[in-house]
Backbone as CSV, one residue per row, in Angstrom:
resi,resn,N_x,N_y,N_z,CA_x,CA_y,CA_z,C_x,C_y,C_z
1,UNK,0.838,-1.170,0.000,0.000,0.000,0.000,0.886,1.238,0.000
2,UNK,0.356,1.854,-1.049,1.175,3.141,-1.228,0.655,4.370,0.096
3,UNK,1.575,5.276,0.575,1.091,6.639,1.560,1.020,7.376,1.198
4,UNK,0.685,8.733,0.815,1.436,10.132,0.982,1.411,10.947,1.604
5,UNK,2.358,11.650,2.085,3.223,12.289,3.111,3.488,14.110,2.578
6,UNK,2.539,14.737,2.880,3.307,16.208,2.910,4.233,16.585,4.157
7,UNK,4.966,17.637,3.231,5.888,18.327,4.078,6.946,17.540,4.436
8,UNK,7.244,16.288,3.895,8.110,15.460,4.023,8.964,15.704,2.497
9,UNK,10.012,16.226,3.334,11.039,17.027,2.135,12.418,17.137,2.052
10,UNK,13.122,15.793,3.359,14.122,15.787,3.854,14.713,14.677,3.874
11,UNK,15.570,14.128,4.372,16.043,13.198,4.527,15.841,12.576,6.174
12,UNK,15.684,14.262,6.867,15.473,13.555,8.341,13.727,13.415,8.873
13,UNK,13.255,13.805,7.393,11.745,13.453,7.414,11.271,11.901,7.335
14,UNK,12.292,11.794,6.432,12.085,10.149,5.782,12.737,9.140,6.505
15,UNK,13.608,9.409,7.828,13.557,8.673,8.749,12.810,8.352,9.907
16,UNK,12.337,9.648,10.408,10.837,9.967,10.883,9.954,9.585,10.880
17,UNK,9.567,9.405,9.290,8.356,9.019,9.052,8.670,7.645,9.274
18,UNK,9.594,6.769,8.784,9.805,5.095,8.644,10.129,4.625,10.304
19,UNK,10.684,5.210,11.545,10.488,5.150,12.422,9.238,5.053,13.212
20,UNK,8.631,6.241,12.800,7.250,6.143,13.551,6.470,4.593,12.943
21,UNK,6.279,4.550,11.372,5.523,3.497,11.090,5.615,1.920,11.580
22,UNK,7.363,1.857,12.019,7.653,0.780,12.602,7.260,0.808,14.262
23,UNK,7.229,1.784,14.769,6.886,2.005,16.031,5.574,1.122,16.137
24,UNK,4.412,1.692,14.985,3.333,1.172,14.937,2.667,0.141,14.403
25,UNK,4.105,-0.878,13.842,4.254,-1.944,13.783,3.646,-2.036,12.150
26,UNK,4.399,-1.193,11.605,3.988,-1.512,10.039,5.644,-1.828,9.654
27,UNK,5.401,-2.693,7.986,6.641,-3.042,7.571,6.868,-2.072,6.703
28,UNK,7.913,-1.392,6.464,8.279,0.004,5.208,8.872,-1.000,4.228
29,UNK,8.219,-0.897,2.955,8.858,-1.648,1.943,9.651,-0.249,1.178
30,UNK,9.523,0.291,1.193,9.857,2.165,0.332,9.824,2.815,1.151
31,UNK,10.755,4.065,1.275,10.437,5.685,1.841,10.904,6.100,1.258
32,UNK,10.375,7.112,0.144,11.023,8.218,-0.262,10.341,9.561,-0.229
33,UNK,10.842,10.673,-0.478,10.327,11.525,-0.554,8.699,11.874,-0.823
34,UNK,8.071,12.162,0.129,6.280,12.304,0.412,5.546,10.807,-0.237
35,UNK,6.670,9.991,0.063,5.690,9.125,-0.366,6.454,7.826,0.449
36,UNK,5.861,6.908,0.992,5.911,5.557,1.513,5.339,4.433,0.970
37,UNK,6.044,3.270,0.838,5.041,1.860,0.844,5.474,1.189,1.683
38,UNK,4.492,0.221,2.321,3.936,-0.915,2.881,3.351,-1.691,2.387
39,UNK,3.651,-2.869,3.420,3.310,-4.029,3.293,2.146,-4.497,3.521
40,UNK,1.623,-4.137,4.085,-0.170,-4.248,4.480,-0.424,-3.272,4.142
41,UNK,-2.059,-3.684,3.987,-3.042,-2.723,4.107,-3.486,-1.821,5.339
42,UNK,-4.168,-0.984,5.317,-3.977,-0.523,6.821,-5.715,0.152,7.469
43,UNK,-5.811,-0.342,8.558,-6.985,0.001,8.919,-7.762,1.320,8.846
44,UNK,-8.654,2.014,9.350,-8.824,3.119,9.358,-8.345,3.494,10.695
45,UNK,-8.240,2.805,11.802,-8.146,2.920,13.202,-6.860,3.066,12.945
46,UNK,-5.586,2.490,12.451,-3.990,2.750,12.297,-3.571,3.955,11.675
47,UNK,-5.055,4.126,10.355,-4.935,5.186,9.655,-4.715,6.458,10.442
48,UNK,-5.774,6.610,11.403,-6.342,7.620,12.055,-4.838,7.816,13.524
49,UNK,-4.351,7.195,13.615,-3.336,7.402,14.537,-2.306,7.154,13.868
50,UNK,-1.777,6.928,12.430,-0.893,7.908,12.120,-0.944,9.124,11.777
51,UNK,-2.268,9.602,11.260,-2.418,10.910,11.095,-2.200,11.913,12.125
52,UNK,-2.207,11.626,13.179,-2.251,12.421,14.530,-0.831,12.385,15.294
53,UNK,0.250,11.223,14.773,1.461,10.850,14.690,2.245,12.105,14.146
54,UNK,1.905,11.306,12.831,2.568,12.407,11.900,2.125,14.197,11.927
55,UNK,1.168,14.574,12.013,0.893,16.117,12.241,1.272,16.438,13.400
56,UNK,1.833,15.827,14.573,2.977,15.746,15.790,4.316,16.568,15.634
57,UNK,4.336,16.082,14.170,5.856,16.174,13.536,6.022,16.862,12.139
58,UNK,4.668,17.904,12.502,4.600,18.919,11.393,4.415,18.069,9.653
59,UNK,3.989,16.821,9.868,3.424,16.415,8.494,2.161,15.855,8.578
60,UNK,1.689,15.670,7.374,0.191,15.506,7.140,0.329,14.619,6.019
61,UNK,-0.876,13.277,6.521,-0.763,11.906,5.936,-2.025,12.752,4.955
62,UNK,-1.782,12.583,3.541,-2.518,13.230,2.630,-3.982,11.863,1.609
63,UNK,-5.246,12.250,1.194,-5.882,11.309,1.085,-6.000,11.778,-0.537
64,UNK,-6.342,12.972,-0.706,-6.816,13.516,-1.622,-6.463,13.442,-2.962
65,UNK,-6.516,13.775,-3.945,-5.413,12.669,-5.026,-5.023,14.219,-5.828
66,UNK,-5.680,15.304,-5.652,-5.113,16.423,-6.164,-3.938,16.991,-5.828
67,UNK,-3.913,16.984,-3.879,-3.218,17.271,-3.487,-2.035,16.144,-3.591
68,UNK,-2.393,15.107,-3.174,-1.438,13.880,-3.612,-0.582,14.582,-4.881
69,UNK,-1.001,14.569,-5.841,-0.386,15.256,-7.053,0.714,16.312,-7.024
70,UNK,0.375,17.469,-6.326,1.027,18.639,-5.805,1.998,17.982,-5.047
71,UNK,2.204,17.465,-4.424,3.777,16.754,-3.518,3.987,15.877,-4.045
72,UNK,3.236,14.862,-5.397,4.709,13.993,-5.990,5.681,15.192,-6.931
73,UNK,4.427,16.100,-7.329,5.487,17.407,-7.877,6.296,18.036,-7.281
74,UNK,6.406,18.550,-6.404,7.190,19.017,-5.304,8.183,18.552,-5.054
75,UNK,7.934,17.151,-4.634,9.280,16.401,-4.208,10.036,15.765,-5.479
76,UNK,9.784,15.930,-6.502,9.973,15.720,-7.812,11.235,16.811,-8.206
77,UNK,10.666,18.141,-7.968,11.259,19.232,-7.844,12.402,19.389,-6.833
78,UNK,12.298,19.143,-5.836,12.801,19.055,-4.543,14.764,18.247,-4.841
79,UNK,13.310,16.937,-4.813,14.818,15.835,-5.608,15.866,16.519,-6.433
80,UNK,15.152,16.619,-7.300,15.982,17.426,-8.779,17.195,18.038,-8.298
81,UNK,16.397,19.609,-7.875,17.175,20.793,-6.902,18.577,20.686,-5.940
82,UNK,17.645,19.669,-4.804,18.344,19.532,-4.016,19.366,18.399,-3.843
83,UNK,18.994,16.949,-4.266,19.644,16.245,-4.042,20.252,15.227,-5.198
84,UNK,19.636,15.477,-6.459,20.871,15.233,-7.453,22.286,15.589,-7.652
85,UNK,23.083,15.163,-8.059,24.711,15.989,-8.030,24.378,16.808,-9.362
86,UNK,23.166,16.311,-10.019,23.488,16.949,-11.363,22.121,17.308,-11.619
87,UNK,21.616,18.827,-11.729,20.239,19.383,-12.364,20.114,18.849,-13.542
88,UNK,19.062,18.213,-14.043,19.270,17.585,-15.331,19.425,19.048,-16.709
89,UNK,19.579,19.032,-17.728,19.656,19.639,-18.664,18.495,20.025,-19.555
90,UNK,17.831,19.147,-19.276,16.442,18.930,-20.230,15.584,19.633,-19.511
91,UNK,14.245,20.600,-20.731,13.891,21.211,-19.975,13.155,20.746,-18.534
92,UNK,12.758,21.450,-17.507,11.742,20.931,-16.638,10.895,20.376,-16.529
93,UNK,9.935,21.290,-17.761,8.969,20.773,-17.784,8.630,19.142,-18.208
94,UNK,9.797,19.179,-19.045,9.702,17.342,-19.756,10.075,16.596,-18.942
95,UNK,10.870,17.193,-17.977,11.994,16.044,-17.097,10.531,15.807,-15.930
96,UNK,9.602,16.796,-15.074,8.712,16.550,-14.436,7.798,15.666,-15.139
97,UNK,7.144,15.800,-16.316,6.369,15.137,-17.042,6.810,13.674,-17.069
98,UNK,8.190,13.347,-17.910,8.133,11.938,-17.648,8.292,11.491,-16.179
99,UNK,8.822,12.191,-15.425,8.693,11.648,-14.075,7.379,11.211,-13.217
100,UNK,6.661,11.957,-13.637,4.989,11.879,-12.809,4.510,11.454,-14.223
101,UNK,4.418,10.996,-15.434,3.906,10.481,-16.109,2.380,11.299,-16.578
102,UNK,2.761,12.401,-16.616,1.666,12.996,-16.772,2.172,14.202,-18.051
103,UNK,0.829,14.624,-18.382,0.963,15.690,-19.244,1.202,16.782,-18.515
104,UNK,2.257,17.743,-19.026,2.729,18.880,-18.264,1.773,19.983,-18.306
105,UNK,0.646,20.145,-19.012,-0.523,21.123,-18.833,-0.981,21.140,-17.788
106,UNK,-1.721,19.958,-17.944,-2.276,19.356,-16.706,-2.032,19.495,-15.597
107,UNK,-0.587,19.008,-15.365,0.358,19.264,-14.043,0.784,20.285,-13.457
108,UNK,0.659,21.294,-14.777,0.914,22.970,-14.135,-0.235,23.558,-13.905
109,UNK,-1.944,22.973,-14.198,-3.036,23.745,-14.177,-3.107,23.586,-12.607
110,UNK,-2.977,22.150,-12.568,-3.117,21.699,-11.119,-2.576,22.342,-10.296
111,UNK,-1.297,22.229,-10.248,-0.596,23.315,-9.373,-0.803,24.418,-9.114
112,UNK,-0.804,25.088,-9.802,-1.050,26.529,-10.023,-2.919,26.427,-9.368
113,UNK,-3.652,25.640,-9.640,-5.104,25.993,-9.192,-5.001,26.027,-7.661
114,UNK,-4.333,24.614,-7.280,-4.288,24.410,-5.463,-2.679,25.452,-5.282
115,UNK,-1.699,25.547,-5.181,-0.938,26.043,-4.989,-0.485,27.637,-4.696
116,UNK,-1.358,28.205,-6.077,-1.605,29.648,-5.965,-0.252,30.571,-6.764
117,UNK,0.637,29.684,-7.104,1.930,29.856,-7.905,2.197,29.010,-9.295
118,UNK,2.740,29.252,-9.927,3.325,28.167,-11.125,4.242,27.120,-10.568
119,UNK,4.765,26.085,-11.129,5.664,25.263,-11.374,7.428,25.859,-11.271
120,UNK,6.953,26.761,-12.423,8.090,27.606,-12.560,9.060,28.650,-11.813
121,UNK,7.808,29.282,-10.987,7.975,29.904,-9.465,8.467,28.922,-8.461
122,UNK,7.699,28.134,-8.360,8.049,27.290,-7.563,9.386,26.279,-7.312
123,UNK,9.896,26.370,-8.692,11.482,26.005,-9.140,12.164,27.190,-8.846
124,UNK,12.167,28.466,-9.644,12.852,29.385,-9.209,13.236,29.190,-7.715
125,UNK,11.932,29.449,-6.733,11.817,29.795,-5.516,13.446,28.418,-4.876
126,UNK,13.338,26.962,-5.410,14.401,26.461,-4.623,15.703,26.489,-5.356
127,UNK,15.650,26.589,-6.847,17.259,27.146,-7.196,17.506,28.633,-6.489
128,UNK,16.606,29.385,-6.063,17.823,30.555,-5.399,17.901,29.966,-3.832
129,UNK,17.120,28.909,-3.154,17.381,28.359,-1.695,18.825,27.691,-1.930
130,UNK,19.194,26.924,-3.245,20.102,26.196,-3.254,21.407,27.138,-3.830
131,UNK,21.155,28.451,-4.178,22.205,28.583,-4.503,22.526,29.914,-3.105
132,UNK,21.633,29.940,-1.976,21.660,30.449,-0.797,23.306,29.148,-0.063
133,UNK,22.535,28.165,-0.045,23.309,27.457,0.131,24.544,27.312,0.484
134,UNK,24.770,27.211,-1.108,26.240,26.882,-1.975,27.123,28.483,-1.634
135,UNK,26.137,29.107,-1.137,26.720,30.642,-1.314,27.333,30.665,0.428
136,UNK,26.672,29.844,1.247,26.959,29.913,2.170,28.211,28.988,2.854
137,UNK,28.180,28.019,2.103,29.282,26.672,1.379,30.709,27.606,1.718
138,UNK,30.550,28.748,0.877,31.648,29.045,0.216,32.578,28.098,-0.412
139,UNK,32.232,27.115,-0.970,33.082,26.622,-1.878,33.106,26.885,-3.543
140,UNK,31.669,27.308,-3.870,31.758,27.421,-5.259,31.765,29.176,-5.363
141,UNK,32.328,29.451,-7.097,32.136,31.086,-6.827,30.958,31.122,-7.630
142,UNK,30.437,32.329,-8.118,28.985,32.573,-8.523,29.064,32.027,-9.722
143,UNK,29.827,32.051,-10.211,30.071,31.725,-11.920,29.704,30.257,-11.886
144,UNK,30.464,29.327,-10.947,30.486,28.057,-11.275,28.874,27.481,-10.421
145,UNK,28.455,28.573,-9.084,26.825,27.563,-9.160,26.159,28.189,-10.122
146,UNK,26.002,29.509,-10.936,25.043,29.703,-11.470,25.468,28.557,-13.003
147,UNK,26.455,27.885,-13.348,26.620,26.964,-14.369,25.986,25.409,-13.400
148,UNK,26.607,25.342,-12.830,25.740,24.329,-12.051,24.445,24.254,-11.795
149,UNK,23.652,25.081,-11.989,22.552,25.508,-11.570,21.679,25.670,-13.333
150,UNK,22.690,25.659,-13.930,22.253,25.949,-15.266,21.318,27.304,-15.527
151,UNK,21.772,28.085,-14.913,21.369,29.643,-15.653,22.189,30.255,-17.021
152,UNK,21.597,30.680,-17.925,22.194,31.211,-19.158,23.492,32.216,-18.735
153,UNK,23.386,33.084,-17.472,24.701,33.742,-17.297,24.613,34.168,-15.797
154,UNK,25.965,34.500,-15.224,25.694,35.003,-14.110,25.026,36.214,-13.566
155,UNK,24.831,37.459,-14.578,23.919,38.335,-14.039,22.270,37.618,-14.491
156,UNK,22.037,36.825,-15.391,20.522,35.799,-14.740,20.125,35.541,-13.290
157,UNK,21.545,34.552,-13.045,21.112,34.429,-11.613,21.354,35.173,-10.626
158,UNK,22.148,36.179,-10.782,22.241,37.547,-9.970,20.451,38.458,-9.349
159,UNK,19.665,38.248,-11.020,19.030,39.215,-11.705,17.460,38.644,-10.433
160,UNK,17.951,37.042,-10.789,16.590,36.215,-10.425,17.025,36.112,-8.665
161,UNK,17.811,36.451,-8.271,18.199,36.165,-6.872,18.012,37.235,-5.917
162,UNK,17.828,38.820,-6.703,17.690,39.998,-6.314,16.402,40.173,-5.979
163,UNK,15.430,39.741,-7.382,14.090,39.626,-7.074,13.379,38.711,-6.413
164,UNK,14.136,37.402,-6.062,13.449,36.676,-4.773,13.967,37.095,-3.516
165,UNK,15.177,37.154,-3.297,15.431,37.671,-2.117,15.746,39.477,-1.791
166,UNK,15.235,39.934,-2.263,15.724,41.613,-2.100,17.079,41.549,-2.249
167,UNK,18.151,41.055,-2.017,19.749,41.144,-2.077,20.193,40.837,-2.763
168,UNK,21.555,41.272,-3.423,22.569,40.713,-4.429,23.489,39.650,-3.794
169,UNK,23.094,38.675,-4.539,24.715,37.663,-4.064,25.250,38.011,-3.553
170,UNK,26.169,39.138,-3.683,27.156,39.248,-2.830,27.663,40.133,-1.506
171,UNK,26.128,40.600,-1.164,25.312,41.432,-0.321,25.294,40.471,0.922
172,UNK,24.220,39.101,0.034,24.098,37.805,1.030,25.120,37.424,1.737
173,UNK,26.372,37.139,0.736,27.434,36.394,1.167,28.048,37.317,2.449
174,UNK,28.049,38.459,2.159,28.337,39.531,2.878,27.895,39.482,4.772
175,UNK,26.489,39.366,4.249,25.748,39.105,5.701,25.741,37.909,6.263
176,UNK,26.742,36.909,6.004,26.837,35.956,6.398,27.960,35.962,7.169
177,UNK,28.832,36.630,6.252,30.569,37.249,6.839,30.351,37.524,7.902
178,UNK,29.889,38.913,7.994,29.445,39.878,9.268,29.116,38.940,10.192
179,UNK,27.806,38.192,10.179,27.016,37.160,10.922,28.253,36.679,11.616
180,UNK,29.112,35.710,10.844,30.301,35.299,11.909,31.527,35.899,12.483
181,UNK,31.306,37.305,12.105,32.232,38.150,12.720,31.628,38.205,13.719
182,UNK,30.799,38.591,13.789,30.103,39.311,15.559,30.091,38.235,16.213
183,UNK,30.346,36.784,15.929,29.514,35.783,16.487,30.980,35.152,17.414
184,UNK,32.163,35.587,16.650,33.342,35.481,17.453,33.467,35.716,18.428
185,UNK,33.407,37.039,18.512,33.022,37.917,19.729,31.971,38.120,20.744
186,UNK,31.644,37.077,20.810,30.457,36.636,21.630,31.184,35.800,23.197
């Protein structure tokens, strides 16, 4: 039996979640990102106390198949973003599509109807979290995440990083400096 799991977007979610279920004496055949399988079927009475489990722990066991939809996208996105070594190349939209097996109209009407944002926003919104990151890393310079990141040039992702976060790159990086200057001196 398949689950799904909002707000489960981590890695220390997805131990969480497979902990608790064993707690409650289910077998985890899968955990991945907003989504679980098991081995049984599951009552409504098990149902109903993982739901109250899990919203414990700031997630919500999801029934609905729209919303279901919206977090295999998400974590679809998520994946991609965050935990590939490599953003794929191809556009998004195709790379989400064959992934959720769906038509990408569809998948962006949806979103965008429950969500209240695009697809596209919603990507933006975690390539500038990830290149918050990397910025905070200090290991890469702007040139090499915004190529990693696959932006056409570095004032793109300068351009797109200003308008999500009010600051310039190197404003951020800046206030991070400071941040551990004062923090010495503590």
């Amino acid at each position: 039996m398949k689950l799904y799991i909002k707000y489960m977007v981590s890695l220390r979610c997805k131990m969480l979640v497979k902990q608790e279920l064993v707690k409650l004496g289910f077998k985890c055949l899968h955990v991945d990102l907003g989504t679980v399988e098991i081995k049984e079927e599951i009552s409504l009475e098990k149902k109903e106390l993982l739901k109250r489990v899990l919203l414990q722990s700031g997630l919500e066991l999801l029934e609905d198949s729209k919303h279901i939809l919206i977090e295999k996208i998400k974590s679809v996105i998520i994946e991609m973003i965050h935990y590939e070594d490599k953003i794929p190349k191809v556009n998004y939209s195709s790379y989400i599509s064959k992934k959720l097996n769906y038509d990408y109209s569809y998948l962006s009407n949806t979103f965008s109807e429950v969500k209240g944002i695009t697809i596209q926003q919603y990507i933006i919104f975690h390539k500038i979290e990830k290149v918050k990151e990397l910025l905070l890393y200090d290991q890469l310079t702007l040139t090499e995440i915004s190529f990693k990141l696959h932006y056409s040039s570095v004032a793109h992702l300068s351009n797109q990083f200003k308008k999500v976060t009010g600051l310039s790159p190197s404003y951020y990086k800046e206030l991070k400096l400071r941040r551990n200057k004062n923090l010495e001196y503590l």
